[in-house]
mmCIF file of the N, C-alpha and C atoms, coordinates in Angstrom:
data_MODEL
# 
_entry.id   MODEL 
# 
loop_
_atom_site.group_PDB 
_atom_site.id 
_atom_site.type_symbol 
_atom_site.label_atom_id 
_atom_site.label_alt_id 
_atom_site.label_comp_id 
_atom_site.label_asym_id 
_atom_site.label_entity_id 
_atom_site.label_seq_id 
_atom_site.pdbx_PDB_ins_code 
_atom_site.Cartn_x 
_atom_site.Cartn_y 
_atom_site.Cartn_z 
_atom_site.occupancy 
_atom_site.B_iso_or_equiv 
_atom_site.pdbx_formal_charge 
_atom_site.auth_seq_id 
_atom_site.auth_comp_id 
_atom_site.auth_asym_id 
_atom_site.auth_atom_id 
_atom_site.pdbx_PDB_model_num 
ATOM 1   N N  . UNK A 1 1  ? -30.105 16.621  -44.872 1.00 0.00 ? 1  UNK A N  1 
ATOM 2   C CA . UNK A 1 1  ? -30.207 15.219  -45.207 1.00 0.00 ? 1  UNK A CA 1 
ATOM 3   C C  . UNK A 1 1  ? -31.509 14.953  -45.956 1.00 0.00 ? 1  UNK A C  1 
ATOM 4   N N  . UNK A 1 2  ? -31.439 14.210  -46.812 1.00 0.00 ? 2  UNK A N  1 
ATOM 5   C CA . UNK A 1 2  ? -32.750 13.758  -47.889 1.00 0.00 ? 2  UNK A CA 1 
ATOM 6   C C  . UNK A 1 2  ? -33.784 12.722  -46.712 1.00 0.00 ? 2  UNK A C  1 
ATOM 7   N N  . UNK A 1 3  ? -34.365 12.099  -46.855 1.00 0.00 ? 3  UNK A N  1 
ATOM 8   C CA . UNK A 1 3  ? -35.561 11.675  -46.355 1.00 0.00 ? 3  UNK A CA 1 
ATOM 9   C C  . UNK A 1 3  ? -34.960 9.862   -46.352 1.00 0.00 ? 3  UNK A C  1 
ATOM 10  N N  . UNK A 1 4  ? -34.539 9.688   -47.621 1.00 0.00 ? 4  UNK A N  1 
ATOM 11  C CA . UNK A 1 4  ? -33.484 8.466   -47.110 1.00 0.00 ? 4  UNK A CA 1 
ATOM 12  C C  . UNK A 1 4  ? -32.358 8.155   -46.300 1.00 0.00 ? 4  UNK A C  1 
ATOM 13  N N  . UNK A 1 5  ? -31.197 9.150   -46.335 1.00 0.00 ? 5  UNK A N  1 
ATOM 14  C CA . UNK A 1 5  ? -30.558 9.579   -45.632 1.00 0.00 ? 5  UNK A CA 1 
ATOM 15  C C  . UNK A 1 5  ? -31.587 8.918   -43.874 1.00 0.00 ? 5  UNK A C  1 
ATOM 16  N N  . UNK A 1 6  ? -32.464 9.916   -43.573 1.00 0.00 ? 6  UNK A N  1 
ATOM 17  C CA . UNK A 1 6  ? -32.962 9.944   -42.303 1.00 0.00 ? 6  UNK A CA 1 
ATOM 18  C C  . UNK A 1 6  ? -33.602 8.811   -42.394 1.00 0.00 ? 6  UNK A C  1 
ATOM 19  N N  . UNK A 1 7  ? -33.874 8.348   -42.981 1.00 0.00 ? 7  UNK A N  1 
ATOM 20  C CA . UNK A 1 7  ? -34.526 6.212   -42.845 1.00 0.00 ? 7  UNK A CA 1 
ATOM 21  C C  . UNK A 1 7  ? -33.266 5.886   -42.743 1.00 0.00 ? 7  UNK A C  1 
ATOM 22  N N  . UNK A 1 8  ? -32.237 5.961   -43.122 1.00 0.00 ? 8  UNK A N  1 
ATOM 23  C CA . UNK A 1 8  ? -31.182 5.140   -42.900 1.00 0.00 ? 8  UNK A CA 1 
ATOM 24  C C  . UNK A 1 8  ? -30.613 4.968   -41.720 1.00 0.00 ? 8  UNK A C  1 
ATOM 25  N N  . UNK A 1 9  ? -30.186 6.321   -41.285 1.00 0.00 ? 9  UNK A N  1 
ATOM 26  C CA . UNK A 1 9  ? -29.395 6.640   -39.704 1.00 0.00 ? 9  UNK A CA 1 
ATOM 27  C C  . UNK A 1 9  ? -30.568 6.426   -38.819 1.00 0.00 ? 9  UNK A C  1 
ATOM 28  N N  . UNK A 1 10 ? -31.811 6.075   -39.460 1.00 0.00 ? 10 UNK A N  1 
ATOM 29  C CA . UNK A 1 10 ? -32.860 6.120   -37.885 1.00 0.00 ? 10 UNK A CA 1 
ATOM 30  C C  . UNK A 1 10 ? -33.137 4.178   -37.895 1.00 0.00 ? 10 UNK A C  1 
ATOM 31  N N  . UNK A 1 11 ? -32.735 3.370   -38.994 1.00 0.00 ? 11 UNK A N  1 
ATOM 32  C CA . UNK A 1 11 ? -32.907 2.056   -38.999 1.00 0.00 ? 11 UNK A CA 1 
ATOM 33  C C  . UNK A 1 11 ? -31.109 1.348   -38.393 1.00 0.00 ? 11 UNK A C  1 
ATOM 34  N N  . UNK A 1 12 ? -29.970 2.460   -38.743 1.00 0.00 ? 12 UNK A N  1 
ATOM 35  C CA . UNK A 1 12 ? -28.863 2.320   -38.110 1.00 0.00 ? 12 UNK A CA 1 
ATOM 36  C C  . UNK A 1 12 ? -29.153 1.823   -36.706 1.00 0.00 ? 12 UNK A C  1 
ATOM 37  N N  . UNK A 1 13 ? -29.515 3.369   -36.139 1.00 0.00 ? 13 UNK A N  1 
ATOM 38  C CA . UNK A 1 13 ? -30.172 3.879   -34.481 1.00 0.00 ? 13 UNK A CA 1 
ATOM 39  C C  . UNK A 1 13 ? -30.565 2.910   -33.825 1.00 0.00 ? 13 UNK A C  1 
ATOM 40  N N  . UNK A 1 14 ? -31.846 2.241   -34.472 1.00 0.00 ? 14 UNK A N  1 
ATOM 41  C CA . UNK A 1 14 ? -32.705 1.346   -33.870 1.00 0.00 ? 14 UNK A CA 1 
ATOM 42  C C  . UNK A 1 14 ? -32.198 -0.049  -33.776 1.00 0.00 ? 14 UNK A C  1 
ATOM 43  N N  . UNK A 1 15 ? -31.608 0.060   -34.784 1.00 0.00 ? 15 UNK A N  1 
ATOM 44  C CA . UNK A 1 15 ? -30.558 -1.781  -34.865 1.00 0.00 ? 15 UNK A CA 1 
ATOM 45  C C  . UNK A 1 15 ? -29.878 -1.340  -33.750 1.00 0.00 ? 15 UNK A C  1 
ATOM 46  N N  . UNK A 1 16 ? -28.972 -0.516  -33.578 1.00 0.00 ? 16 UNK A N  1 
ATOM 47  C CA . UNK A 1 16 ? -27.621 -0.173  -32.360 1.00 0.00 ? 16 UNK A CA 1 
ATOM 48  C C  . UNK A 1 16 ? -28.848 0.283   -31.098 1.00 0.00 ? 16 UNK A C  1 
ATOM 49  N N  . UNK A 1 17 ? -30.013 0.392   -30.967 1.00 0.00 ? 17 UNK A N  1 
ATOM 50  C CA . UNK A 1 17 ? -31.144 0.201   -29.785 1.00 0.00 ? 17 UNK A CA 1 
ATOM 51  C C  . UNK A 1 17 ? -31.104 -0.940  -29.265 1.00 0.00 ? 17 UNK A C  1 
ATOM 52  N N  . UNK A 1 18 ? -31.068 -1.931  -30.442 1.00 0.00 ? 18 UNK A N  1 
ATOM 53  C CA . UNK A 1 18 ? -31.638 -3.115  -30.146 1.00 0.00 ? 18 UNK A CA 1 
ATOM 54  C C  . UNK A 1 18 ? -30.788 -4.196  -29.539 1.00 0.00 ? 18 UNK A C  1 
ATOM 55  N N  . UNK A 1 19 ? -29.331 -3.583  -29.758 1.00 0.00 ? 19 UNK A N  1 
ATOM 56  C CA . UNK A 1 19 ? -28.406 -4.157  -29.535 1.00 0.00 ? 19 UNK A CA 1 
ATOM 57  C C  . UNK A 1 19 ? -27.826 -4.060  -27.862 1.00 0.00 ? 19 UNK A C  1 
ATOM 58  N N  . UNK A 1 20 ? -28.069 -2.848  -27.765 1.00 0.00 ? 20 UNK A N  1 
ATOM 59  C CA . UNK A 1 20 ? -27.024 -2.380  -26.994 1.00 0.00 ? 20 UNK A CA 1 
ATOM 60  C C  . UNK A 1 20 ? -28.387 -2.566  -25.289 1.00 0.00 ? 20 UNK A C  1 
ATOM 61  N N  . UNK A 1 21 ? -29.826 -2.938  -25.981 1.00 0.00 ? 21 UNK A N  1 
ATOM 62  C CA . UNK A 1 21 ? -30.873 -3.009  -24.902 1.00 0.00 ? 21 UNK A CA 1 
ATOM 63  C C  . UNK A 1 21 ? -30.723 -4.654  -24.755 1.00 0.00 ? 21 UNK A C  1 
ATOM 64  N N  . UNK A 1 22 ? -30.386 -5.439  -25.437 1.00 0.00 ? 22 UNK A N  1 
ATOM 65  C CA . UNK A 1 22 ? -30.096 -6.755  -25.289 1.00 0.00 ? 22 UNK A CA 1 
ATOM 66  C C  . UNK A 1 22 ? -29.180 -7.327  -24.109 1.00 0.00 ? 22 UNK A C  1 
ATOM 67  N N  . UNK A 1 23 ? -27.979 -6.125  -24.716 1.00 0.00 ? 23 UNK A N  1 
ATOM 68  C CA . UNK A 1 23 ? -26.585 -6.671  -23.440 1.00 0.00 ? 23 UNK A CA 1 
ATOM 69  C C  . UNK A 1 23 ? -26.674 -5.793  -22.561 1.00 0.00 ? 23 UNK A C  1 
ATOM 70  N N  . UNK A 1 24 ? -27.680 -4.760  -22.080 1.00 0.00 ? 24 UNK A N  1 
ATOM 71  C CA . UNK A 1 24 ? -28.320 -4.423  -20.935 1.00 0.00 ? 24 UNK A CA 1 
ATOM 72  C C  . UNK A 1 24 ? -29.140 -5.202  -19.965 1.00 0.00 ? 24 UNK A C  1 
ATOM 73  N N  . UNK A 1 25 ? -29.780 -5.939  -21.219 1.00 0.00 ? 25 UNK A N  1 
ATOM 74  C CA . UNK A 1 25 ? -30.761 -7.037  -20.349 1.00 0.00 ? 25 UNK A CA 1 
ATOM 75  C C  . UNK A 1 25 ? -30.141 -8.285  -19.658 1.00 0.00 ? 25 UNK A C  1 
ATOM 76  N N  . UNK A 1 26 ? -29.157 -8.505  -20.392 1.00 0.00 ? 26 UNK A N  1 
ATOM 77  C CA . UNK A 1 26 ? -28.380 -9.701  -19.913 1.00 0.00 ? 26 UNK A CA 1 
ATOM 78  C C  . UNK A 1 26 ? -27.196 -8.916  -18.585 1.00 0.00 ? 26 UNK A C  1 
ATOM 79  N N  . UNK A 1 27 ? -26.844 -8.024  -18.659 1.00 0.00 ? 27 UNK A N  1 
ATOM 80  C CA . UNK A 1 27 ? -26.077 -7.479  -17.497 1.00 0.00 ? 27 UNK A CA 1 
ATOM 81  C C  . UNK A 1 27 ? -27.295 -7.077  -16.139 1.00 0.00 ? 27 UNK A C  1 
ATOM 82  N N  . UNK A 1 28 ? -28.420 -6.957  -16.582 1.00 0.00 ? 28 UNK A N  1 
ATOM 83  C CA . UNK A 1 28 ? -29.782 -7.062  -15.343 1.00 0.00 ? 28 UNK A CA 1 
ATOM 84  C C  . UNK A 1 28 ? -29.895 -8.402  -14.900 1.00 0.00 ? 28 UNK A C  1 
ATOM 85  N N  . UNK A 1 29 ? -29.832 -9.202  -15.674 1.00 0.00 ? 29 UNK A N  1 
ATOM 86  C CA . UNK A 1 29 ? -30.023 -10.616 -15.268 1.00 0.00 ? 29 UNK A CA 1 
ATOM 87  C C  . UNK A 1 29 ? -28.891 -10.706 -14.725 1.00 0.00 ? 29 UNK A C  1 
ATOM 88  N N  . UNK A 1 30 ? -27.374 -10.719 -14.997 1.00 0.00 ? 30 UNK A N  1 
ATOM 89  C CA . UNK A 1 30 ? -26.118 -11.151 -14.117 1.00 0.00 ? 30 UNK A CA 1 
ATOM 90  C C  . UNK A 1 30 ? -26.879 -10.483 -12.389 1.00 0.00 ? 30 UNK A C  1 
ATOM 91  N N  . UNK A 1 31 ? -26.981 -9.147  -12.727 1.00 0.00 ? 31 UNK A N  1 
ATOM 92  C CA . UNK A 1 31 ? -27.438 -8.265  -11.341 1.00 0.00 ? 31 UNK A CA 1 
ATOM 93  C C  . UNK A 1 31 ? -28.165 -8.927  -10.817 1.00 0.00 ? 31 UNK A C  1 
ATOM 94  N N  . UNK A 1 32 ? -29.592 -8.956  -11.212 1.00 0.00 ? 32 UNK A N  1 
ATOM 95  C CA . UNK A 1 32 ? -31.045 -9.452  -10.588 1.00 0.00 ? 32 UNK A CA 1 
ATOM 96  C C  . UNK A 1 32 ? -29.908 -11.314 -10.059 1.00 0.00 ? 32 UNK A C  1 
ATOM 97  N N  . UNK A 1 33 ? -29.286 -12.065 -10.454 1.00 0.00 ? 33 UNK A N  1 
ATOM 98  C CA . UNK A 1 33 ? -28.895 -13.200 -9.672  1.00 0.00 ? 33 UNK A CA 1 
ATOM 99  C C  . UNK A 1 33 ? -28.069 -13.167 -9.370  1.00 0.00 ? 33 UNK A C  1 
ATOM 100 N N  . UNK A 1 34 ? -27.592 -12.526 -8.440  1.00 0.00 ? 34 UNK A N  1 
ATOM 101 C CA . UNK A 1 34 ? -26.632 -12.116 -7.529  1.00 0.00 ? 34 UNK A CA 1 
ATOM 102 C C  . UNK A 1 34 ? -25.265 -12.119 -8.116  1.00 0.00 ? 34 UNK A C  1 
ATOM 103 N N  . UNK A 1 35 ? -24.953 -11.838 -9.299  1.00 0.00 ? 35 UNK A N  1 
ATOM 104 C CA . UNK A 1 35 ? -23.008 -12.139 -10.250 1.00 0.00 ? 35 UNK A CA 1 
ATOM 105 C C  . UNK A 1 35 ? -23.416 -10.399 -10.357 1.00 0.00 ? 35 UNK A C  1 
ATOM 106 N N  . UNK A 1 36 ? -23.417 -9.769  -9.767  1.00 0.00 ? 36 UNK A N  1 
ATOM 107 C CA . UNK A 1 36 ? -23.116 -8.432  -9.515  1.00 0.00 ? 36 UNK A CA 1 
ATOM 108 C C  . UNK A 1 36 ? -21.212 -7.958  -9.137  1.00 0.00 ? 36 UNK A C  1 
ATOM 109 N N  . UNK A 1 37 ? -20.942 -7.532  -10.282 1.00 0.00 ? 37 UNK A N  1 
ATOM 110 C CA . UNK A 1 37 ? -19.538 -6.896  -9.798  1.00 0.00 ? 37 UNK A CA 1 
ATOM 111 C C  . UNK A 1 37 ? -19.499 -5.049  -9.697  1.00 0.00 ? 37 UNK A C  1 
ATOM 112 N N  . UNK A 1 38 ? -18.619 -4.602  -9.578  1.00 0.00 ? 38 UNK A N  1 
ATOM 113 C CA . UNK A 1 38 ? -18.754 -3.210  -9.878  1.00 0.00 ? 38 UNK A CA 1 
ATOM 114 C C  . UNK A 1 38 ? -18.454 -2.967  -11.501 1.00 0.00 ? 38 UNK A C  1 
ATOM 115 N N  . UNK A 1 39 ? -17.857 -3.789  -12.362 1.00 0.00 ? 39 UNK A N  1 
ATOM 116 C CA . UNK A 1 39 ? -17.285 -3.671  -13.193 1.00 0.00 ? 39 UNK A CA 1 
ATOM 117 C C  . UNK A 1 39 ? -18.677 -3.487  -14.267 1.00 0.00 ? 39 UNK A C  1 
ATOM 118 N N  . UNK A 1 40 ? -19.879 -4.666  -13.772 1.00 0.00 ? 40 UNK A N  1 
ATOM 119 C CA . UNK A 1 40 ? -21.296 -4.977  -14.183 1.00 0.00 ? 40 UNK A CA 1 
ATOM 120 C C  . UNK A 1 40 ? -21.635 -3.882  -14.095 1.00 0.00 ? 40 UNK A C  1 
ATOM 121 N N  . UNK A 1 41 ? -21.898 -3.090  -12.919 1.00 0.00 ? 41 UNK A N  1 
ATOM 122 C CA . UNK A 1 41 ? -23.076 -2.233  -12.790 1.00 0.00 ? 41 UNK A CA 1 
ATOM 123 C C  . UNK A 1 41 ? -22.667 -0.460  -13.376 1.00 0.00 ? 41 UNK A C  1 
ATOM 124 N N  . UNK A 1 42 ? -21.167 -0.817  -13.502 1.00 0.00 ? 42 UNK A N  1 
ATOM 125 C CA . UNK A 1 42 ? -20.430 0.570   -14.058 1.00 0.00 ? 42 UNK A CA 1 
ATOM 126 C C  . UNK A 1 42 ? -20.934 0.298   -15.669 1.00 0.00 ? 42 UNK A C  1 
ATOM 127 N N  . UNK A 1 43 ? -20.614 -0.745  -16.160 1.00 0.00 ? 43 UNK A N  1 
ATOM 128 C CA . UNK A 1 43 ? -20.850 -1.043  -17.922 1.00 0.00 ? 43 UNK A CA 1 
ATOM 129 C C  . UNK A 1 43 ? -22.454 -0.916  -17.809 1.00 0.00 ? 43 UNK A C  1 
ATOM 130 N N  . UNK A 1 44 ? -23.634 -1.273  -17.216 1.00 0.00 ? 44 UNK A N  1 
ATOM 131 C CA . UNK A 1 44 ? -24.815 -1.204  -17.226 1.00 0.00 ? 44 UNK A CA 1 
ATOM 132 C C  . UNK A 1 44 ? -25.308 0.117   -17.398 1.00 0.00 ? 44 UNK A C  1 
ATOM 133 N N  . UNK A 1 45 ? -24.600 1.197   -16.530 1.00 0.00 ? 45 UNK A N  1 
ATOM 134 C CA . UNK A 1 45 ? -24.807 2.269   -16.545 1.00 0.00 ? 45 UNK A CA 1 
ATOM 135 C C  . UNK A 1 45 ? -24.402 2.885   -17.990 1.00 0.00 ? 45 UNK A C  1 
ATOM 136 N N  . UNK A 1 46 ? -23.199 2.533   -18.163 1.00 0.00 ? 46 UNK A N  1 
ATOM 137 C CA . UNK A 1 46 ? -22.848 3.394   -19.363 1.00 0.00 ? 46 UNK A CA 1 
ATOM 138 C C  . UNK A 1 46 ? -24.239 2.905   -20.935 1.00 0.00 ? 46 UNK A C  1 
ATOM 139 N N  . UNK A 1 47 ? -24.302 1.576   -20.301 1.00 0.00 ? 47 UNK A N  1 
ATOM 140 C CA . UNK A 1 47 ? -25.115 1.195   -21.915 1.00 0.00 ? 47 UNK A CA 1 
ATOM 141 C C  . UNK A 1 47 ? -26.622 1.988   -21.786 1.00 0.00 ? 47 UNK A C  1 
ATOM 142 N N  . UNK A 1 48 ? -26.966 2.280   -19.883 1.00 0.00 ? 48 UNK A N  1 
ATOM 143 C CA . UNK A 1 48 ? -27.999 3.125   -20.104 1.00 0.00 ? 48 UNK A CA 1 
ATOM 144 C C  . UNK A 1 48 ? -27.863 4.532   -20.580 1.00 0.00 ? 48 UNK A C  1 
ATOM 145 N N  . UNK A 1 49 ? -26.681 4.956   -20.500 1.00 0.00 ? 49 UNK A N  1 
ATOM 146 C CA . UNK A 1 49 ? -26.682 6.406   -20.757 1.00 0.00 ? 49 UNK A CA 1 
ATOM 147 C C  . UNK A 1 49 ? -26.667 6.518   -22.014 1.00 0.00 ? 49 UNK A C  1 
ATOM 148 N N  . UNK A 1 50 ? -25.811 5.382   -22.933 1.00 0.00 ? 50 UNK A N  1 
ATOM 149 C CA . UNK A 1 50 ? -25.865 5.658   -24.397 1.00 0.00 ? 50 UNK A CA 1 
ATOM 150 C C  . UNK A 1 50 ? -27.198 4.890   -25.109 1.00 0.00 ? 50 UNK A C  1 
ATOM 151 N N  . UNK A 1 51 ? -28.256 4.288   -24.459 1.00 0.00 ? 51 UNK A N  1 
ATOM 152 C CA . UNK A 1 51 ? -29.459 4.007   -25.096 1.00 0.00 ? 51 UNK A CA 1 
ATOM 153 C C  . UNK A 1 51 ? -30.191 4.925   -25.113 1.00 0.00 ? 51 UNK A C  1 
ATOM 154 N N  . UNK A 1 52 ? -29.880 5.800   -23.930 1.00 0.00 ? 52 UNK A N  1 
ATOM 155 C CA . UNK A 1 52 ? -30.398 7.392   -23.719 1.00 0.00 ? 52 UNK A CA 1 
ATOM 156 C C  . UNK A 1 52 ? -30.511 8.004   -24.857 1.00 0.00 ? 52 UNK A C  1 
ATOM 157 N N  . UNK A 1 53 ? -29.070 7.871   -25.003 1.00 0.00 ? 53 UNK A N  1 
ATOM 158 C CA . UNK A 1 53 ? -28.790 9.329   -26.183 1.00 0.00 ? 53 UNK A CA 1 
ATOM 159 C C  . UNK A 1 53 ? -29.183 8.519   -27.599 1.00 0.00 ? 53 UNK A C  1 
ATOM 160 N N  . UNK A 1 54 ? -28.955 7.355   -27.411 1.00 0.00 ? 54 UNK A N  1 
ATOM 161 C CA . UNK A 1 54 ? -29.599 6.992   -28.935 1.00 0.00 ? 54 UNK A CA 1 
ATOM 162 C C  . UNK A 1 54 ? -31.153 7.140   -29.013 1.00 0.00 ? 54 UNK A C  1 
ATOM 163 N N  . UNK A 1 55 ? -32.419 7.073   -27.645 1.00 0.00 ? 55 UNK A N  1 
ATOM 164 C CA . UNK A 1 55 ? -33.597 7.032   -27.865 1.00 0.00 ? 55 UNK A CA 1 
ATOM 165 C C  . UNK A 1 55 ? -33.784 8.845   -28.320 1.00 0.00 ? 55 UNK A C  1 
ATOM 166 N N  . UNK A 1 56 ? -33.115 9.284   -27.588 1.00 0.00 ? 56 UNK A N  1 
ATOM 167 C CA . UNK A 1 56 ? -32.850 10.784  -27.908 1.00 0.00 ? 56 UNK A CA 1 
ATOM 168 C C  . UNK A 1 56 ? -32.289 11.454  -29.687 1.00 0.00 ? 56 UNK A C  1 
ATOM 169 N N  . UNK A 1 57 ? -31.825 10.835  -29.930 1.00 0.00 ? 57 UNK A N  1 
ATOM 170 C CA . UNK A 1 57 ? -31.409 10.949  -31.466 1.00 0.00 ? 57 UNK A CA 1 
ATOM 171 C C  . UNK A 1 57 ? -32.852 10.203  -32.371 1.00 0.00 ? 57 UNK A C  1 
ATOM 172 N N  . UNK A 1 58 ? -33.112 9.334   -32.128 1.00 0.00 ? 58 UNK A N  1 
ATOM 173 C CA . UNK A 1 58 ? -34.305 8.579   -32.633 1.00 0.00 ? 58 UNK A CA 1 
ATOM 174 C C  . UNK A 1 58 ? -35.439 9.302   -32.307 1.00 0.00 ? 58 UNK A C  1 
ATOM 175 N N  . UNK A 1 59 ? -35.414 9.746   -31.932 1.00 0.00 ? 59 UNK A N  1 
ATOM 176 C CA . UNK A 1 59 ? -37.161 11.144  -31.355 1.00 0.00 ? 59 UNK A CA 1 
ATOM 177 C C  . UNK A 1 59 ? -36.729 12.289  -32.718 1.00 0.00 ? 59 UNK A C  1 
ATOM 178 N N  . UNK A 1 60 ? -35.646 12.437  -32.525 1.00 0.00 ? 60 UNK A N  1 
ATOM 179 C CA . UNK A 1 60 ? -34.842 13.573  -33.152 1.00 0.00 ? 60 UNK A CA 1 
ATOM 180 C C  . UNK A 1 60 ? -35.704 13.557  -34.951 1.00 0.00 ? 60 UNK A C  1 
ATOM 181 N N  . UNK A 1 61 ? -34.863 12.441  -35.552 1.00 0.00 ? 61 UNK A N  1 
ATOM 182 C CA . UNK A 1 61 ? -35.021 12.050  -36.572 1.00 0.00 ? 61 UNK A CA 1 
ATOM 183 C C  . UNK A 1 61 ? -36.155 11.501  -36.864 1.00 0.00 ? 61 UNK A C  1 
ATOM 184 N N  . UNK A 1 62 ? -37.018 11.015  -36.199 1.00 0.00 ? 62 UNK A N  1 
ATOM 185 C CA . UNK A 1 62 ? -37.999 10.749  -36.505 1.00 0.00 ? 62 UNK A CA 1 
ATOM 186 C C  . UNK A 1 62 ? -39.141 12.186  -36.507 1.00 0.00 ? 62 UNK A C  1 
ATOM 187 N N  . UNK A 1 63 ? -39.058 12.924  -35.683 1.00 0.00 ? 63 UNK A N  1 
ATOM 188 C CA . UNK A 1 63 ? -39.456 14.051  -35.944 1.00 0.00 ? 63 UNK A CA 1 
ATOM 189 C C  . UNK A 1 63 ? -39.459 14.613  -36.925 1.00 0.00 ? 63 UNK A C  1 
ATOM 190 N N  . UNK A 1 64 ? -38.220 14.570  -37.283 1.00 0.00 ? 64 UNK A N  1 
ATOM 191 C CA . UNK A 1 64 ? -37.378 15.396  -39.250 1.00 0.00 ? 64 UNK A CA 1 
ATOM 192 C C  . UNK A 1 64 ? -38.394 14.643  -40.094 1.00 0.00 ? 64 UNK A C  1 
ATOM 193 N N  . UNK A 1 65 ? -38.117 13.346  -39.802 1.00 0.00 ? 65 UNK A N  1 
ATOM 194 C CA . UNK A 1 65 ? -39.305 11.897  -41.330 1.00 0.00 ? 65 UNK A CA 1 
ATOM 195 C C  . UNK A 1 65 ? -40.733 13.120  -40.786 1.00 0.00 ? 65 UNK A C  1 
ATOM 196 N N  . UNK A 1 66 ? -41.231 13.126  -40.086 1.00 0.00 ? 66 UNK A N  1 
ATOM 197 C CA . UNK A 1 66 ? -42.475 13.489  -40.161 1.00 0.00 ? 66 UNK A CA 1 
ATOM 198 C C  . UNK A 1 66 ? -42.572 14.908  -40.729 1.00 0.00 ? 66 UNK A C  1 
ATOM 199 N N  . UNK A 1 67 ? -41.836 15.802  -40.361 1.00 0.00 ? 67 UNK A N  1 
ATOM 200 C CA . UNK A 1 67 ? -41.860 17.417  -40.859 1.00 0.00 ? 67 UNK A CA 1 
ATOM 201 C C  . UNK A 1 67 ? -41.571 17.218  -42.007 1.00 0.00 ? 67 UNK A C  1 
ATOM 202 N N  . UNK A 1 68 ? -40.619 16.462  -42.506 1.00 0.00 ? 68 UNK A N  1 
ATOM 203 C CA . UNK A 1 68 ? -40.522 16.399  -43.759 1.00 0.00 ? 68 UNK A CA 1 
ATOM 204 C C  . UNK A 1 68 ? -41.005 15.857  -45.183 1.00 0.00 ? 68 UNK A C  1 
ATOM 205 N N  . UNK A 1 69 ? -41.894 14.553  -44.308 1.00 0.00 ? 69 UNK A N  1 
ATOM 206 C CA . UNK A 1 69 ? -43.014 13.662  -45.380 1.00 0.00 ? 69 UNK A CA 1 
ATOM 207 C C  . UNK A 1 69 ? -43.943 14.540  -45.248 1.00 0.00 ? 69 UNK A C  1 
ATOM 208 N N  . UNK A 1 70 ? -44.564 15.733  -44.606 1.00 0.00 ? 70 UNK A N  1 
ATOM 209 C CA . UNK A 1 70 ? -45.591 16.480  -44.983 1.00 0.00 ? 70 UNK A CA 1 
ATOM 210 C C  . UNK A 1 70 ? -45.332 17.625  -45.638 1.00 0.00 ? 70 UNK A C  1 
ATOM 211 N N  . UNK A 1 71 ? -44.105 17.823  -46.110 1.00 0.00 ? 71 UNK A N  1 
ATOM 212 C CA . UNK A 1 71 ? -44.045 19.212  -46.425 1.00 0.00 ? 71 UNK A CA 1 
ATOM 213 C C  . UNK A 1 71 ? -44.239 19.267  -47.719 1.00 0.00 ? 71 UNK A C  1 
# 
């Protein structure tokens, strides 16, 4: 991938971060005031596991921007 390419999928990443940490926050708040279902805390989980793998892809690529703006 070219160096734009990797600005692109890493400004993708971070928009779909930003998104997906939003309706995390609002499913903490249902939790934290007691509208806790199982249905809540099963979807909470999943949005943590895939913010996971997106902060994990975003380390990734941002790593590449740096090895690669110095080379």
């Amino acid at each position: 991938m070219s160096i734009d390419e990797l600005r692109t999928e890493l400004a993708k990443l971070e928009a779909a971060e930003v998104r997906l940490s939003a309706e995390r926050d609002r499913l903490h708040n249902q939790i934290d005031f007691g509208f806790e279902t199982t249905n809540t805390r099963e979807r909470e989980r999943e949005l943590s596991d895939e913010r996971r793998r997106l902060h994990d892809r975003i380390d990734v690529l941002k790593k590449q921007l740096g090895t690669q703006q110095t080379a």
